[in-house]
VMD Tcl script that builds the backbone (N, CA, C; Angstrom):
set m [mol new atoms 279]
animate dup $m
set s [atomselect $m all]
$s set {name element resname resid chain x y z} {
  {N N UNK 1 A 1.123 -5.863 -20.538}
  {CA C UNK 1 A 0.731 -5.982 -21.921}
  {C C UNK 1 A 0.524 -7.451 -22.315}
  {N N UNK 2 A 0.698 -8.123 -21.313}
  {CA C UNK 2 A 0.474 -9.416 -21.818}
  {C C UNK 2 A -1.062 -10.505 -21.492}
  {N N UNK 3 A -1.262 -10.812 -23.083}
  {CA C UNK 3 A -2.635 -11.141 -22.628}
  {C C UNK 3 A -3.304 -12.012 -21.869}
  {N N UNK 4 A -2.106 -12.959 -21.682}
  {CA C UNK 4 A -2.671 -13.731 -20.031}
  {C C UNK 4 A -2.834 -13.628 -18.918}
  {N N UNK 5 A -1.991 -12.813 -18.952}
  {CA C UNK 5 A -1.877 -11.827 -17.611}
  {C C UNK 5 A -3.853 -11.104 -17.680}
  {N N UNK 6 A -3.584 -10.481 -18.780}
  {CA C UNK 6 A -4.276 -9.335 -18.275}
  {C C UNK 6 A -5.789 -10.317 -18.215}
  {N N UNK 7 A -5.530 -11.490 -19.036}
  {CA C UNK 7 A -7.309 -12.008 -18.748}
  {C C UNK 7 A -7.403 -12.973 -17.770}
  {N N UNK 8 A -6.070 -13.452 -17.142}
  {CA C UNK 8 A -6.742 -13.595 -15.185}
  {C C UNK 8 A -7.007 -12.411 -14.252}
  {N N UNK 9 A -6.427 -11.033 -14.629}
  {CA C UNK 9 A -6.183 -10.178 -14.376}
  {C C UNK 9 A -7.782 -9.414 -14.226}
  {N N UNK 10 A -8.175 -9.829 -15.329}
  {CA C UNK 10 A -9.816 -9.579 -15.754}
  {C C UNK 10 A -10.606 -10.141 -15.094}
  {N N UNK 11 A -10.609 -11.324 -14.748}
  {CA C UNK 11 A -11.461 -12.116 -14.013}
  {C C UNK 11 A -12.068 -11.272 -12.541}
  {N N UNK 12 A -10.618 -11.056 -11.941}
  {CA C UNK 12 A -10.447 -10.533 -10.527}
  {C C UNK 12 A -11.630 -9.509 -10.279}
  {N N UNK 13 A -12.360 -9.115 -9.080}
  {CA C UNK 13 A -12.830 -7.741 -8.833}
  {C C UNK 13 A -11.566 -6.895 -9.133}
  {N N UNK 14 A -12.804 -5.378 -9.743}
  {CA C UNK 14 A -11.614 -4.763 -9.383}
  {C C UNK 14 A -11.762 -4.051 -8.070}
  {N N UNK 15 A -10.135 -3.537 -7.998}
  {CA C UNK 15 A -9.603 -3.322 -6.328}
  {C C UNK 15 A -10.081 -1.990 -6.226}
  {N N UNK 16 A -10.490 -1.113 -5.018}
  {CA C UNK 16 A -10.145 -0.025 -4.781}
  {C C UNK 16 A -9.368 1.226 -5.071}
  {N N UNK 17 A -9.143 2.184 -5.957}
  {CA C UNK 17 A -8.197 2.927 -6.385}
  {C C UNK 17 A -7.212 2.926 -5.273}
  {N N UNK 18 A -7.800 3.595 -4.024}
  {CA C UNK 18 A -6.722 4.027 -3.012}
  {C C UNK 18 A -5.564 2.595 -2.904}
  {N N UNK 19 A -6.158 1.659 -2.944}
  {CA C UNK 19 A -5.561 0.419 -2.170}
  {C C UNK 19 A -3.793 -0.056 -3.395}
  {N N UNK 20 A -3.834 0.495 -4.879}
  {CA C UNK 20 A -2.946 0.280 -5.031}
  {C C UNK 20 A -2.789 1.309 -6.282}
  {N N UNK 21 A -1.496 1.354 -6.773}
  {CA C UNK 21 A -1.043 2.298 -7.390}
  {C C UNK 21 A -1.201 1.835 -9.003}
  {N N UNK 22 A -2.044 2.798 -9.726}
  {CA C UNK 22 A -2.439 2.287 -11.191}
  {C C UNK 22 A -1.241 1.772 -11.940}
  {N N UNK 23 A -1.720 0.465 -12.466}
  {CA C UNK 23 A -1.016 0.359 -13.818}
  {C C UNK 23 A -0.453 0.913 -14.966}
  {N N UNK 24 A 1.048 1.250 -15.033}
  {CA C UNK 24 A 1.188 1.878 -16.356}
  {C C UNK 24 A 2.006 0.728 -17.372}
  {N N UNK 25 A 1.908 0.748 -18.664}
  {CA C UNK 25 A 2.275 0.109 -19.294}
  {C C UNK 25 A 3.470 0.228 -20.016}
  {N N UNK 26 A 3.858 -0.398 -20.508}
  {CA C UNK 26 A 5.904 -0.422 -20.776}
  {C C UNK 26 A 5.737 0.614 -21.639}
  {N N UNK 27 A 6.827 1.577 -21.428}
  {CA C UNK 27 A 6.837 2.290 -22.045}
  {C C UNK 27 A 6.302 3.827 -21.456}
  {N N UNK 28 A 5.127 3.355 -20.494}
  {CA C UNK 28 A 4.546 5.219 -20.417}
  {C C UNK 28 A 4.589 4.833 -18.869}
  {N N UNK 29 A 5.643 6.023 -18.437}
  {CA C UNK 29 A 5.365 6.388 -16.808}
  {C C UNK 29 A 4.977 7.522 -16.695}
  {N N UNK 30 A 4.319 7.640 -15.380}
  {CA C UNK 30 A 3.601 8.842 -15.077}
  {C C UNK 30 A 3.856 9.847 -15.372}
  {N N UNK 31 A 5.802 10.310 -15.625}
  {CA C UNK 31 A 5.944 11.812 -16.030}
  {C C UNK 31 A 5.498 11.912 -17.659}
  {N N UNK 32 A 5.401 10.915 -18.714}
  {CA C UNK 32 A 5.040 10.540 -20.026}
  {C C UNK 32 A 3.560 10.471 -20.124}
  {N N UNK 33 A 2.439 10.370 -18.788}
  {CA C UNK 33 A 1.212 10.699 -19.202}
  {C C UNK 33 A 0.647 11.780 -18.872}
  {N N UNK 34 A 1.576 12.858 -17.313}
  {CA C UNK 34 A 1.288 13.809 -17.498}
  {C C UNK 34 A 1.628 14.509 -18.491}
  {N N UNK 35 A 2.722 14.271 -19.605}
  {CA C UNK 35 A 2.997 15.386 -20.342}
  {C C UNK 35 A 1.982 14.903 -21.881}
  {N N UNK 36 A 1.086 13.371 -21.583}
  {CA C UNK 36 A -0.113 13.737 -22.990}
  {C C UNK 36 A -1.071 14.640 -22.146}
  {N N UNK 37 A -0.800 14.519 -21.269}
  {CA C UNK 37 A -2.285 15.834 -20.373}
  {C C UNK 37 A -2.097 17.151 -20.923}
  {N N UNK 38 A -0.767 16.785 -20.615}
  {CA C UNK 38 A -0.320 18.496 -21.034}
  {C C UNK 38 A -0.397 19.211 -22.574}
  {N N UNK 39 A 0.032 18.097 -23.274}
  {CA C UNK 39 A -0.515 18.315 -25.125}
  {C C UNK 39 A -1.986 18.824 -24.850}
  {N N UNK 40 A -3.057 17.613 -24.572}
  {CA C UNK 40 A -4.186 17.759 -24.921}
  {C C UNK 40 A -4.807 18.898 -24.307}
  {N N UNK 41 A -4.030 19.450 -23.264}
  {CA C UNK 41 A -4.652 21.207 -22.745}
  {C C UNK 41 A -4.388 22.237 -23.484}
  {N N UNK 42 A -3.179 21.769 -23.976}
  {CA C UNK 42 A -2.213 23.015 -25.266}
  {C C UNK 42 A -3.615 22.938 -26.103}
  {N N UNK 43 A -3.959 22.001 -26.737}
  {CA C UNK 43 A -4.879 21.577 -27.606}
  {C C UNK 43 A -6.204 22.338 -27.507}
  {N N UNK 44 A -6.661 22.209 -26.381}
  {CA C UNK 44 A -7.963 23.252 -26.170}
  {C C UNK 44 A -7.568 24.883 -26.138}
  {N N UNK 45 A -6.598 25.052 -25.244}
  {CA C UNK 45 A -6.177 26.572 -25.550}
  {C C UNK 45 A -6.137 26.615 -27.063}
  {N N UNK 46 A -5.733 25.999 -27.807}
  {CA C UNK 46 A -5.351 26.648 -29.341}
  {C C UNK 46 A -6.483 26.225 -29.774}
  {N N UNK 47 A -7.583 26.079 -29.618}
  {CA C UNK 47 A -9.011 25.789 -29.933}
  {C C UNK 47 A -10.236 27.137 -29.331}
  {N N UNK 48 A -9.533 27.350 -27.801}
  {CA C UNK 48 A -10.148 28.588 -27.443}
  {C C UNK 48 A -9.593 30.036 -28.222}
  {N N UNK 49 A -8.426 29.903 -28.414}
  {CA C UNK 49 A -7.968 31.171 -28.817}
  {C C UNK 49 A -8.593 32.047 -29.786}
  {N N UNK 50 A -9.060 31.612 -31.092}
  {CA C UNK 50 A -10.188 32.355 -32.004}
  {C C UNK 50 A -11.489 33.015 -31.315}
  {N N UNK 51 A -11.730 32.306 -30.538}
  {CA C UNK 51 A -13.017 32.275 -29.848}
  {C C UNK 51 A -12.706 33.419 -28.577}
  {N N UNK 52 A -11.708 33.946 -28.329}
  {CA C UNK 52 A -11.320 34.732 -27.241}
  {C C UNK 52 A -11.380 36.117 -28.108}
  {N N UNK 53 A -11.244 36.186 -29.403}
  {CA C UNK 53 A -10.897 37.695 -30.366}
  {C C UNK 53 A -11.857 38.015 -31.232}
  {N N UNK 54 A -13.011 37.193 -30.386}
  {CA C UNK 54 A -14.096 37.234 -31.159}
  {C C UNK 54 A -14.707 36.484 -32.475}
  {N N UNK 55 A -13.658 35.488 -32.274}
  {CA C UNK 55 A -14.203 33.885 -33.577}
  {C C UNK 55 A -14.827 33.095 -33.330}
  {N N UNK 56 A -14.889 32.184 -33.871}
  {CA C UNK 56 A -16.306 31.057 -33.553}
  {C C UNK 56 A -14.943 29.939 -32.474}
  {N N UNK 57 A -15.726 29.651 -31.984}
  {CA C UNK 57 A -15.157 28.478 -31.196}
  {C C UNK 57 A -14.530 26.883 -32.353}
  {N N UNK 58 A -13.483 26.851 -32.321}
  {CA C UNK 58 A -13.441 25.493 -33.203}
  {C C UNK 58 A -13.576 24.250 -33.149}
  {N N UNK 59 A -13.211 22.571 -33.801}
  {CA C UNK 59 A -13.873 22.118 -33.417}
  {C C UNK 59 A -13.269 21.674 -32.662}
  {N N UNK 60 A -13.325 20.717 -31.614}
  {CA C UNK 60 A -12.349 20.313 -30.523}
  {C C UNK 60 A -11.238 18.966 -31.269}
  {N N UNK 61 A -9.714 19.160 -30.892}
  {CA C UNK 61 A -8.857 18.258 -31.469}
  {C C UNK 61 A -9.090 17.115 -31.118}
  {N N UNK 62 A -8.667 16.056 -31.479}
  {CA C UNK 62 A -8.518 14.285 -31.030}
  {C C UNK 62 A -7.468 14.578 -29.958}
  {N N UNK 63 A -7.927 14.138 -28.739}
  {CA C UNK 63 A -7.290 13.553 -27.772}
  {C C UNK 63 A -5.802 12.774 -28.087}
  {N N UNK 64 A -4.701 12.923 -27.361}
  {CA C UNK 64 A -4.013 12.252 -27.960}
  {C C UNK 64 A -3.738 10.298 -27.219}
  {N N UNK 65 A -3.690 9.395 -27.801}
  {CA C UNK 65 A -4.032 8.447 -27.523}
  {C C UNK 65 A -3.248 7.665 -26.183}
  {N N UNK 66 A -4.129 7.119 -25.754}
  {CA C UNK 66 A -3.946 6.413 -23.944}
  {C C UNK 66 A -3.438 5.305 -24.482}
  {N N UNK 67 A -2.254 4.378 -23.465}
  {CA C UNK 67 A -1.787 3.372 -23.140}
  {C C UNK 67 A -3.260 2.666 -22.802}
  {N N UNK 68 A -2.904 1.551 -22.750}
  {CA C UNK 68 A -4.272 0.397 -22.355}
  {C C UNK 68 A -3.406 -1.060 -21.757}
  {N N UNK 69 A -3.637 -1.397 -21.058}
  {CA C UNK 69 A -2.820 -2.289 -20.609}
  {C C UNK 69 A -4.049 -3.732 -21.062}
  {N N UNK 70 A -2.863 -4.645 -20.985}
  {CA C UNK 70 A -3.769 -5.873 -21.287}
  {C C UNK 70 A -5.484 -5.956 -20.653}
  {N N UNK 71 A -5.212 -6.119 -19.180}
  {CA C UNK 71 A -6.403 -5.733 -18.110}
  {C C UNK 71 A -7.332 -4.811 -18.779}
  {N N UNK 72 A -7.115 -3.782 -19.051}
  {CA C UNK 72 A -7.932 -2.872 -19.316}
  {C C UNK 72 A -8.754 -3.017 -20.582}
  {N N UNK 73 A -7.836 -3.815 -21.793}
  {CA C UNK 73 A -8.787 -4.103 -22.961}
  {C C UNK 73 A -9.355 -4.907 -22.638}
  {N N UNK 74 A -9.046 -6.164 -21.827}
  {CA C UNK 74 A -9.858 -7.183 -21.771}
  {C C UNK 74 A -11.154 -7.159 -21.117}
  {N N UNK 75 A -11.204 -6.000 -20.255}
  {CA C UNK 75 A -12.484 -5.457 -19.219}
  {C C UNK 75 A -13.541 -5.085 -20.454}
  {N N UNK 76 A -12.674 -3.520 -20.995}
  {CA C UNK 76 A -13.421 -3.208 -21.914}
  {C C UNK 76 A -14.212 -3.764 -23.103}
  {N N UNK 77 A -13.524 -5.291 -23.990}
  {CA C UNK 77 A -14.205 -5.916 -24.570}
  {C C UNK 77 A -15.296 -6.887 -23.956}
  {N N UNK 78 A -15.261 -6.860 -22.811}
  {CA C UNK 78 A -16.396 -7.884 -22.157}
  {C C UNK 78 A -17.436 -6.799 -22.006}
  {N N UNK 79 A -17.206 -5.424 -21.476}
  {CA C UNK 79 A -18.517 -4.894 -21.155}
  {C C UNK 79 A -18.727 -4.306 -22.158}
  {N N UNK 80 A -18.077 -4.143 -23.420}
  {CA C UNK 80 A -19.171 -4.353 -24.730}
  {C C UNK 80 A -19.745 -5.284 -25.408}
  {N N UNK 81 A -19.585 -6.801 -25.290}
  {CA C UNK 81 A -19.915 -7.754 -25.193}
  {C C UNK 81 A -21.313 -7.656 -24.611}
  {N N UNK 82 A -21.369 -7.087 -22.920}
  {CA C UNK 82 A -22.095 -7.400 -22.198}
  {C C UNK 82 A -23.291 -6.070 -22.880}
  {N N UNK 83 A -22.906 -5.324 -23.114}
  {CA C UNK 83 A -23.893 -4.341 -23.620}
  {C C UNK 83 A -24.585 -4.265 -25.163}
  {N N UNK 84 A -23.247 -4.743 -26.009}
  {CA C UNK 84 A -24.163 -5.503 -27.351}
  {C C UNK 84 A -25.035 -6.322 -26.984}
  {N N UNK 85 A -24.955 -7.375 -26.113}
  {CA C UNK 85 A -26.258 -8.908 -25.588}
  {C C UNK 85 A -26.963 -7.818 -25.140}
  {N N UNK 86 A -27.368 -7.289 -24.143}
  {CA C UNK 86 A -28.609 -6.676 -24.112}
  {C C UNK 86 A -29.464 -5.892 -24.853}
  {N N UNK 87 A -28.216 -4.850 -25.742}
  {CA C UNK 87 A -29.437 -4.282 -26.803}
  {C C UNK 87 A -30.101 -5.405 -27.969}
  {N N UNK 88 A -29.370 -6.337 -28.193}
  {CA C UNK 88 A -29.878 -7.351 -28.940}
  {C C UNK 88 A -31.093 -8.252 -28.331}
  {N N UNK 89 A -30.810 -8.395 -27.196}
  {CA C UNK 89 A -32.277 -9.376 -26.130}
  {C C UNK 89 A -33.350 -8.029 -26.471}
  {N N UNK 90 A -33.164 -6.100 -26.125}
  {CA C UNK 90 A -34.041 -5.768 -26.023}
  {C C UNK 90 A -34.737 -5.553 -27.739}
  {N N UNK 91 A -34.205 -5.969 -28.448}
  {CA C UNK 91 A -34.562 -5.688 -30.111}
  {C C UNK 91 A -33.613 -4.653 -30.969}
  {N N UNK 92 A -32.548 -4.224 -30.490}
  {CA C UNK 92 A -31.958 -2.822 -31.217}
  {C C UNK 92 A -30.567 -3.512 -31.904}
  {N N UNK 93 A -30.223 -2.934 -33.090}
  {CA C UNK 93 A -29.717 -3.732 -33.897}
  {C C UNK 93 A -28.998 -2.775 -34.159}
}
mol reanalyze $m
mol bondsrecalc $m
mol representation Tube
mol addrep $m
């Protein structure tokens, strides 16, 4: 979570999935993100269920929200960075 870390961290290629074991951030270990997996499936079942007895399908819930580690925002604000500059070079505003 720390942002120096994560923006030398940024710089780096990134590595191979296989080659090392993902980042989780203080606070959420793996048994804490399988169990938002597990909300957000509850979530669609109780979204399919009307729709199984013959109701309209509803609308789909909000996801419930991901850890982000320093690294990961800092990636993500550069390649929107990098994708705002181009629609702007090509004219789209």
């Amino acid at each position: 979570m720390n942002e120096d870390v994560g923006r030398m961290r940024a710089e780096q290629p990134l590595p191979m999935p296989e080659d090392i074991p993902p980042p989780t951030p203080h606070g959420y270990s793996f048994p804490v993100l399988l169990q938002l997996r597990i909300i957000d499936l509850q979530k669609e079942i109780l979204r399919a269920l009307p729709a199984i007895f013959g109701g309209k399908l509803g609308p789909p819930f909000p996801p419930e929200p991901r850890p982000m580690t320093a690294e990961m925002r800092i990636r993500d604000q550069r390649e929107t960075r990098n994708v705002h500059s181009v629609l702007s070079q090509l004219g789209v505003r």
